[in-house]
C-alpha positions in Angstrom: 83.5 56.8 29.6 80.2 56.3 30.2 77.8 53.3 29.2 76.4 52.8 25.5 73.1 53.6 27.3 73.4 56.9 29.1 72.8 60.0 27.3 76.3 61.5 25.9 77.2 64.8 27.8 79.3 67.1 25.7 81.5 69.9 27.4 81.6 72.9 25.5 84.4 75.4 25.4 83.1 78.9 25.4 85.6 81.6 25.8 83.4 84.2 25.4 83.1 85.2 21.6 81.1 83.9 19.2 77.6 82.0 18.5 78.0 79.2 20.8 74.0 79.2 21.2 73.9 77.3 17.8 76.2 74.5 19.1 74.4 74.0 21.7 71.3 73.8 20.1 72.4 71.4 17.5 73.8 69.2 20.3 70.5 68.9 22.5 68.7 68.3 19.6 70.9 64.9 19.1 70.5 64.0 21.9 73.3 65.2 23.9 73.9 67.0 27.2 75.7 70.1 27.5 77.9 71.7 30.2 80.4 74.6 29.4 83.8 75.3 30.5 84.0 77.7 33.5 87.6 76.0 34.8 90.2 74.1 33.8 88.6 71.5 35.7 86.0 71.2 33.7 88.2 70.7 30.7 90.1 68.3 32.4 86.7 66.2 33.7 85.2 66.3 29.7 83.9 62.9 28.4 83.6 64.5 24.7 85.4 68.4 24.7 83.7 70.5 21.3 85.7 73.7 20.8 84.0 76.3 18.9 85.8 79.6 17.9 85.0 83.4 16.3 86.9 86.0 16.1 90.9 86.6 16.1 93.7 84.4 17.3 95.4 86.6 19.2 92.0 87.5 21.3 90.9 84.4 21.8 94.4 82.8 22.4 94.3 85.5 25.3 90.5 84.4 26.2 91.5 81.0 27.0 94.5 82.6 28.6 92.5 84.5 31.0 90.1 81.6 31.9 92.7 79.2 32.8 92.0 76.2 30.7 95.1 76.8 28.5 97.2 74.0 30.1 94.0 71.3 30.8 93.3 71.9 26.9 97.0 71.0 25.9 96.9 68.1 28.3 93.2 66.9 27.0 94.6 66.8 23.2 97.7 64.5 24.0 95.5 61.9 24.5 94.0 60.8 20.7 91.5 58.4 22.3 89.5 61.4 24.0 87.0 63.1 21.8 87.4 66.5 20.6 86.1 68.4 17.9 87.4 72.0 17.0 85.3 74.1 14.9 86.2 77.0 12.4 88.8 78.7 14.6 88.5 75.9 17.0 91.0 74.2 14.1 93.1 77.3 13.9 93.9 77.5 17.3 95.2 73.9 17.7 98.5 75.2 15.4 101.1 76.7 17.2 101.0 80.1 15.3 98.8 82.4 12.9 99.8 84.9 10.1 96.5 86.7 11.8 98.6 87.0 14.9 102.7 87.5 14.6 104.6 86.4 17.8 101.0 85.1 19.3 101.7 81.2 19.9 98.6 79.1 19.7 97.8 75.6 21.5 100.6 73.8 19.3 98.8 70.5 19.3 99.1 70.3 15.4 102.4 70.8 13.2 101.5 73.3 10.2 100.9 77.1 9.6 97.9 78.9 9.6 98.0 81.7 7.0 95.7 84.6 5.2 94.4 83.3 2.7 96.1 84.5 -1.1 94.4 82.7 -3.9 95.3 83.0 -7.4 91.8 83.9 -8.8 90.3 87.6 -7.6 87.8 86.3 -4.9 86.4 88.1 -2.6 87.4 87.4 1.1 86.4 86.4 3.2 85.7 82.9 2.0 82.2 82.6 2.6 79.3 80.3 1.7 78.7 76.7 0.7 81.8 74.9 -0.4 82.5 71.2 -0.7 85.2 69.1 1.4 87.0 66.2 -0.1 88.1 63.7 2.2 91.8 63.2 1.9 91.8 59.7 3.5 89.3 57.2 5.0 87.7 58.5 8.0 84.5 57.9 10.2 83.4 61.5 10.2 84.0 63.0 6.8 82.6 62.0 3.8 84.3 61.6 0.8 82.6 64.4 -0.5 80.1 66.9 1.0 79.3 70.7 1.1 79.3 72.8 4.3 79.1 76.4 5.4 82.8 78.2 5.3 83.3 81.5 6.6 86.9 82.6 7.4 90.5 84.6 6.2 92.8 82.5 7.6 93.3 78.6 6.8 95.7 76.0 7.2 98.6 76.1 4.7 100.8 72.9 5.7 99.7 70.6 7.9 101.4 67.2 9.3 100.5 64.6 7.1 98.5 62.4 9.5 96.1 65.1 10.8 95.2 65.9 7.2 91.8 64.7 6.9 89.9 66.8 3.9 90.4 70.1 1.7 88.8 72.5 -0.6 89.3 74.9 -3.0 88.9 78.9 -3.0 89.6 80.9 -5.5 92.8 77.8 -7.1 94.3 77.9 -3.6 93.9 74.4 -1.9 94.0 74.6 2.3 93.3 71.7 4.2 89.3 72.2 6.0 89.8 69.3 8.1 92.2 67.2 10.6 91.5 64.3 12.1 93.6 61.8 14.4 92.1 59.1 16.7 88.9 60.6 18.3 90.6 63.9 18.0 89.3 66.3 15.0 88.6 69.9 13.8 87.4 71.3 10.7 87.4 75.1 9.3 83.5 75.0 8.2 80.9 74.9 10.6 78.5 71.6 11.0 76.2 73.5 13.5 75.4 75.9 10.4 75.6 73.3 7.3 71.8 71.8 7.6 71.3 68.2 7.9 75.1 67.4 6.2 76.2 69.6 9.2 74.2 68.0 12.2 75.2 64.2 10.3 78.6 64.6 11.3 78.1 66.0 14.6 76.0 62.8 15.2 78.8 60.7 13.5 81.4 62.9 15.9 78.9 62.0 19.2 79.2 58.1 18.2 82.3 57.8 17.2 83.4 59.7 20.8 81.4 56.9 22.1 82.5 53.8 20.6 84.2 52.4 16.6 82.6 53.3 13.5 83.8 52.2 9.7 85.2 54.5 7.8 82.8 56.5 5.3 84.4 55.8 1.9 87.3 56.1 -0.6 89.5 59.1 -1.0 88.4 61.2 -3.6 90.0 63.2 -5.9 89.0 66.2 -7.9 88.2 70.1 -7.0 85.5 71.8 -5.0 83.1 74.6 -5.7 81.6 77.3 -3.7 77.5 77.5 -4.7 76.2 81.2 -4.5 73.7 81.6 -1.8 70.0 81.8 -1.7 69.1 83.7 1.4 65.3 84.6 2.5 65.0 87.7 4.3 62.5 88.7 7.2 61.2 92.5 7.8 60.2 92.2 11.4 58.5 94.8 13.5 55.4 95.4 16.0 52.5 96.2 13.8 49.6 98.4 15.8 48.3 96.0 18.5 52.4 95.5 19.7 53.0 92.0 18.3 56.0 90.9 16.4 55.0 90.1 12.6 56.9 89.5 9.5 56.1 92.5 7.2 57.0 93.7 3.8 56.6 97.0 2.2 56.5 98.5 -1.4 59.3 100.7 -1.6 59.7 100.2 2.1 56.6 101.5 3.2 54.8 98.3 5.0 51.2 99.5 5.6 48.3 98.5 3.6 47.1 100.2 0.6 43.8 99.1 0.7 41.1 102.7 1.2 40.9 103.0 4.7 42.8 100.0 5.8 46.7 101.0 6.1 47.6 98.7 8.8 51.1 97.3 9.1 50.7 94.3 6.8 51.5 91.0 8.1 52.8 88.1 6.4 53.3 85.6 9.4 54.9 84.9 12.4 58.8 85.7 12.9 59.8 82.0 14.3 57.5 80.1 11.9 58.8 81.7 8.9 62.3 81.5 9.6 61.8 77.6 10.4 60.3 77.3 7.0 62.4 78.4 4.7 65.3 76.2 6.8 62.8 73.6 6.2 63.1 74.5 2.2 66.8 74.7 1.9 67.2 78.7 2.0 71.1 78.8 2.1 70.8 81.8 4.8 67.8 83.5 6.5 68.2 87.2 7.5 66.0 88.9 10.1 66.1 92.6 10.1 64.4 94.8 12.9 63.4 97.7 10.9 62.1 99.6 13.7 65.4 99.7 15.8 66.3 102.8 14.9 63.6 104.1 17.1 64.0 101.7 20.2 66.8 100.4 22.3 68.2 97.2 20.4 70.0 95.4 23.4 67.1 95.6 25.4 65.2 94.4 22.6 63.9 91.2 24.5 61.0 90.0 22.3 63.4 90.3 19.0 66.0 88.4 20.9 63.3 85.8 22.2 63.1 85.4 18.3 66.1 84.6 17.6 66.9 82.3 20.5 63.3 80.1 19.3 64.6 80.4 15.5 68.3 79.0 16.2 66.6 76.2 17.6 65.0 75.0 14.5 67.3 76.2 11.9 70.7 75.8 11.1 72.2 77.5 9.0 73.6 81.1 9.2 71.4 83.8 11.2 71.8 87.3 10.5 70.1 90.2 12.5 70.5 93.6 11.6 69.3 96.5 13.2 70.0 99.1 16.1 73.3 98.4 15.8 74.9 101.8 17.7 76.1 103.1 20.5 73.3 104.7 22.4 72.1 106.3 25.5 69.6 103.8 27.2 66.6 105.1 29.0 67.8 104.8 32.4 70.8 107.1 31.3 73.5 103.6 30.9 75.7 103.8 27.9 75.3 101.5 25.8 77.8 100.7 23.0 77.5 98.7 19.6 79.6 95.9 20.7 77.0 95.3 23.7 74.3 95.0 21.4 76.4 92.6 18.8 77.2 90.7 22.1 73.6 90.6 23.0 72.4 89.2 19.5 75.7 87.1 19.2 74.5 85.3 22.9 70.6 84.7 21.3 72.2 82.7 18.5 73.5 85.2 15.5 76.2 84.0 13.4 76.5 87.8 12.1 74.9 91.5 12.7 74.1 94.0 10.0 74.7 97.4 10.8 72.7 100.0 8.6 72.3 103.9 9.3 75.9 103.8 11.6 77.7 102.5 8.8 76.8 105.9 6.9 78.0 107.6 10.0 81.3 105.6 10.3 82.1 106.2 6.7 81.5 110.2 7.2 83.8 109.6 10.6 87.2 107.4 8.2 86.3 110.2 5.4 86.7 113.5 7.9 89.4 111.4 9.8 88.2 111.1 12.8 89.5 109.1 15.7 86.1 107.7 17.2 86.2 103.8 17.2 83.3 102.6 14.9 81.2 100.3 15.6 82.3 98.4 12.5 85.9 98.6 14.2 84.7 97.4 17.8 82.7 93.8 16.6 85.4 93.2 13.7 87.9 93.3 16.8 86.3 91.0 18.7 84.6 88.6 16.3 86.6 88.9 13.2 85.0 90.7 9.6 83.1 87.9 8.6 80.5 88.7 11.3 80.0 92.4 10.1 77.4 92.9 7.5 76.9 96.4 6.1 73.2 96.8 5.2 73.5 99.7 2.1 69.9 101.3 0.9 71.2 103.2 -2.0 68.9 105.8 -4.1 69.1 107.0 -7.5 70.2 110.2 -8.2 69.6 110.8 -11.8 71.7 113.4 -14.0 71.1 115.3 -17.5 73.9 115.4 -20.2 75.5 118.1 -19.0 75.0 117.5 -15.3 78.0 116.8 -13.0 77.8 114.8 -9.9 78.1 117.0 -6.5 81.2 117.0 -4.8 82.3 115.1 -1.7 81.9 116.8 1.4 84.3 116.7 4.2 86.7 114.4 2.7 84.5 111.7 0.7 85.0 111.5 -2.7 83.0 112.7 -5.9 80.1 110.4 -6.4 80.8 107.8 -8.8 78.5 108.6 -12.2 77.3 105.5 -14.4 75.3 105.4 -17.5 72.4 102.7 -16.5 72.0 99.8 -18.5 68.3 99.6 -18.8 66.6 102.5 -16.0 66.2 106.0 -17.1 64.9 108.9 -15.2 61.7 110.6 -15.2 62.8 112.8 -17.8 65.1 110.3 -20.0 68.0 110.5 -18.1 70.5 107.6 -18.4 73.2 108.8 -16.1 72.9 108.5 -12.3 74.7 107.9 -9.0 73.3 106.4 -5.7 73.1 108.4 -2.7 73.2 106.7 1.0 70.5 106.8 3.0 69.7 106.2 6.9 66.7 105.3 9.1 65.1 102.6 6.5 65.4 104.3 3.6 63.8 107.3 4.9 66.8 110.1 4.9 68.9 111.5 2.0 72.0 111.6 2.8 75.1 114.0 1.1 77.6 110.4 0.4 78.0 108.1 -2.8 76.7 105.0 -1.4 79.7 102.8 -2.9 82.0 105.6 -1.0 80.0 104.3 1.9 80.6 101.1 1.1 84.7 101.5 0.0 84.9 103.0 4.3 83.4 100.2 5.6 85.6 97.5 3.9 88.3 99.5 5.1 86.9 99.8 8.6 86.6 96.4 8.8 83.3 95.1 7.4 82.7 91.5 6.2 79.9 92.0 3.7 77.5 94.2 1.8 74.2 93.7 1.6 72.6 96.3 -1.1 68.9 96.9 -1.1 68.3 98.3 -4.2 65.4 101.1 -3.2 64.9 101.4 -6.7 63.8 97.9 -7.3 61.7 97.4 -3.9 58.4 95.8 -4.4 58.7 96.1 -8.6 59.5 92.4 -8.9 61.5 93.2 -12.1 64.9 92.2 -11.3 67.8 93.5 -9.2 69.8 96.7 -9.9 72.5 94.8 -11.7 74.4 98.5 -13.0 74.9 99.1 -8.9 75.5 95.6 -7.7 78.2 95.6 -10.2 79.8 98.8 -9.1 79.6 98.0 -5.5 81.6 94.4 -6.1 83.9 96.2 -8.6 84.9 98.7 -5.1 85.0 96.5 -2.3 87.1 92.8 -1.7 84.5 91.6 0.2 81.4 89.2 -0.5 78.8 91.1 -1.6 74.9 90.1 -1.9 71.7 91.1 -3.9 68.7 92.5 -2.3 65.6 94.4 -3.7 64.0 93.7 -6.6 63.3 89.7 -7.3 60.0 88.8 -8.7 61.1 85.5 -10.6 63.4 82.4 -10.4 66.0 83.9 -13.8 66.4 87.0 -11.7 69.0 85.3 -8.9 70.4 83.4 -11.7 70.9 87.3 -14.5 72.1 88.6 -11.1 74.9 86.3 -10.3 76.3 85.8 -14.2 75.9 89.9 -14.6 76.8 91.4 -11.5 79.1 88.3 -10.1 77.3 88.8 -6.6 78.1 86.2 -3.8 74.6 86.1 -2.6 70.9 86.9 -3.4 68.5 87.8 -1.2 64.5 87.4 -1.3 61.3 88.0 1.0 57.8 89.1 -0.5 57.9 86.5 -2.8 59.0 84.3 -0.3 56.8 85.1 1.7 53.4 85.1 -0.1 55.0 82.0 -1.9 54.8 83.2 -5.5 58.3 81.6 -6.0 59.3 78.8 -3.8 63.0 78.7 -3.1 63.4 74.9 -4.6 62.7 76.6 -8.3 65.1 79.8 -6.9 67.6 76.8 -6.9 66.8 75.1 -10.1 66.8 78.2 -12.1 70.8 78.7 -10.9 71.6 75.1 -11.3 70.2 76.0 -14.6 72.1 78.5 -15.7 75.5 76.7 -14.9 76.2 77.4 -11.2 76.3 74.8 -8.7 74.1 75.2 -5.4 73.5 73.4 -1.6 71.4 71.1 -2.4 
């Protein structure tokens, strides 16, 4: 062990899969030094071990498999004097098997089973966002009652009474979010991503693998709550002299409409602005490359250099979308979707948003065809939760006697709705949204919530709507399609396009029951700040991060 004095160096177990970037950087910035695992040795040698996991048992049971470590690892968490700390599937892996995984056996170090999660309530899932932990007895890590970032399917059903450390609640199902025993602990949420509550009990993890600490308080009793999210949002591309700005367009286009100025308009610096709103409690920050579609994402290296400098100053979840696609490089290399999800994944992403290929993968599971999607290859290999599927929908309006088109090759009808409050140029109340690709800038012949209905079933995590209609207006979301979408899919769905005051993220979670709201222009030309975002919700009933 070494001296009070040195400088702590924590090993980190990276198997390969998942945002390990963000450990890292929360680490350094305590203080710590950080090696990774490259041989059992190495696990074997650790003075504090962190175990950070993505993705799906089975895989990443074979992952640790394949490197070696599988035995040093077992051998490392006999010992409840060393340090350890497991982290989202980090904990799942330390029971010996996983409903995820049948006939897969895990590390075994814990006695309990790790199941899909069932709760009473209709939820969506996965279990995603901001929930509180309650500490289930005293320990010098968890608080007796604090709010972190969750994101998983899977959770701990029974669990030997003296790892037990702290639940929550999703949904009326209680699972256990934390174990603790000695210097040995895990928890299902993820402190690298949970702010300054996040980074306080990796600091309390650091000096507690170095020394004693009291324990943080009583036992607490009670249930937990999951707040809706507040995430800011960041258009990024090159504007005309080839530097990376923050943009925002009306109706997505994004040049000036000043006479005879229509340059890209720029609203700041990609890095800066993502470190801001971290520094003003946005829940999530989103950065979207809304040029990809025209370039060759993996080799992408300024937008990457982006995200690298942003997950070193915020923390809490990153999500890049963009490019997302198999494609043929420009020295003739394939180039599949999983190597660019890898590629972001490596700079520091917690998830990718896929876009125009998600129309294309729908048209694919519609016309039954056998392709693997790119949905299906980074599900595989990171789990749902790190698939969002960014849907631009467009209003196609119908007269009285007007019926829908019909599916082509496979996909259903569109669905037909009568709008709430929108009408059509000539009166019309009854519409349907149509997908589009590139941006917003192609029609395309599928019901955007058949779109979306594919997806789920293809594997993704998440829906993020833009509401086209709504773009730049400032009058509120599309509440009528935000409803129909999280009537179709299971999964968490959030709120983009159209947000032009505080109420609107609060009339958009009570009307549409959306797990998320999303926000840039006003954001970013800070006509609302995301503090009075926050106070409006907490207003209106719903809790939120503070």
């Amino acid at each position: 062990m070494a001296s009070q004095a040195a400088k702590p160096t924590v090993t980190v177990l990276d198997y390969g899969a998942g945002n390990v970037r963000s450990v890292i950087n929360a680490l350094e910035l305590l203080g710590c030094d950080v090696d990774l695992v490259r041989t059992a040795k190495d696990v074997r040698a650790a003075e504090i071990l962190v175990f950070p996991g993505v993705g799906c048992f089975a895989a990443a049971m074979d992952a640790l498999d394949e490197l070696g470590v599988l035995d040093a690892l077992r051998d490392y968490l006999r010992d409840k004097d060393r340090p350890f700390l497991g982290i989202c599937l980090g904990l799942q892996l330390l029971f010996a098997s996983s409903e995820e995984s049948p006939g897969r056996e895990g590390v075994g170090a814990v006695d309990g089973v790790v199941k899909k999660l069932r709760p009473p309530q209709q939820v969506a899932i996965p279990h995603m966002g901001w929930n509180e932990a309650l500490a289930t007895k005293e320990s010098p890590l968890f608080q007796p009652r604090e709010r972190y970032y969750f994101v998983h399917s899977f959770a701990i059903d029974t669990c030997d009474p003296k790892w037990a450390a702290a639940v929550s609640d999703y949904g009326g199902q209680r699972f256990t979010c934390a174990v603790a025993d000695g210097r040995r602990a895990a928890c299902q949420f993820h402190p690298e991503k949970s702010g300054k509550q996040g980074l306080a009990l990796l600091r309390r993890f650091v000096s507690l693998a170095r020394s004693t600490q009291a324990n943080l308080g009583a036992v607490v009793s009670g249930t937990t709550t999951l707040a809706p999210r507040i995430i800011a949002a960041l258009d990024v591309r090159t504007n005309d002299q080839g530097d990376l700005v923050v943009t925002k367009g009306d109706g997505y286009d994004v040049r000036e409409k000043t006479e005879g100025e229509r340059a890209v308009r720029n609203l700041g610096k990609p890095v800066d602005l993502c470190a801001r709103y971290y520094d003003e409690g946005a829940d999530e920050i989103c950065i979207l490359n809304i040029c990809a579609f025209k370039g060759e994402a993996a080799g992408d290296l300024p937008l990457l250099g982006v995200l690298r400098k942003a997950s070193e100053r915020c923390f809490v979840p990153l999500t890049i979308g963009g490019g997302v696609r198999d494609y043929t490089a420009s020295d003739g290399s394939s180039v599949t979707a999983l190597d660019v999800a890898d590629a972001y994944f490596r700079a520091g992403a917690d998830k990718v948003g896929i876009g125009s290929d998600a129309v294309k993968a729908a048209k694919g599971y519609y016309a039954s065809t056998s392709q693997k999607t790119s949905i299906e290859q980074i599900a595989t290999k990171y789990g749902r939760q790190a698939v969002v599927v960014s849907l631009d929908p467009r209003r196609v309006w119908l007269s009285d006697n007007e019926d829908a088109p019909s599916g082509e090759n496979g996909a259903p009808a569109p669905l037909v709705v009568t709008h709430a409050t929108a009408r059509g140029p000539s009166g019309e109340s009854r519409c349907w949204w149509r997908a589009t690709t590139s941006g917003g800038r192609t029609d395309e012949p599928i019901c955007a919530v058949a779109v979306a209905v594919a997806a789920a079933a293809l594997g993704a995590g998440e829906f993020m709507v833009n509401c086209i209609d709504c773009d730049g207006k400032g009058t509120g979301y599309d509440i009528d399609l935000l409803k129909l979408v999280k009537q179709s899919v299971e999964v968490p769905v959030i709120a983009s396009s159209g947000a032009g005051q505080p109420s609107h993220f609060s009339d958009v979670f009570k009307g549409a029951h959306v797990d998320a709201a999303l926000a840039a222009g006003i954001f970013h030309r800070r006509e609302v700040a995301i503090s009075e975002v926050k106070a409006a919700v907490r207003g209106a009933g719903y809790p939120v991060r503070d």
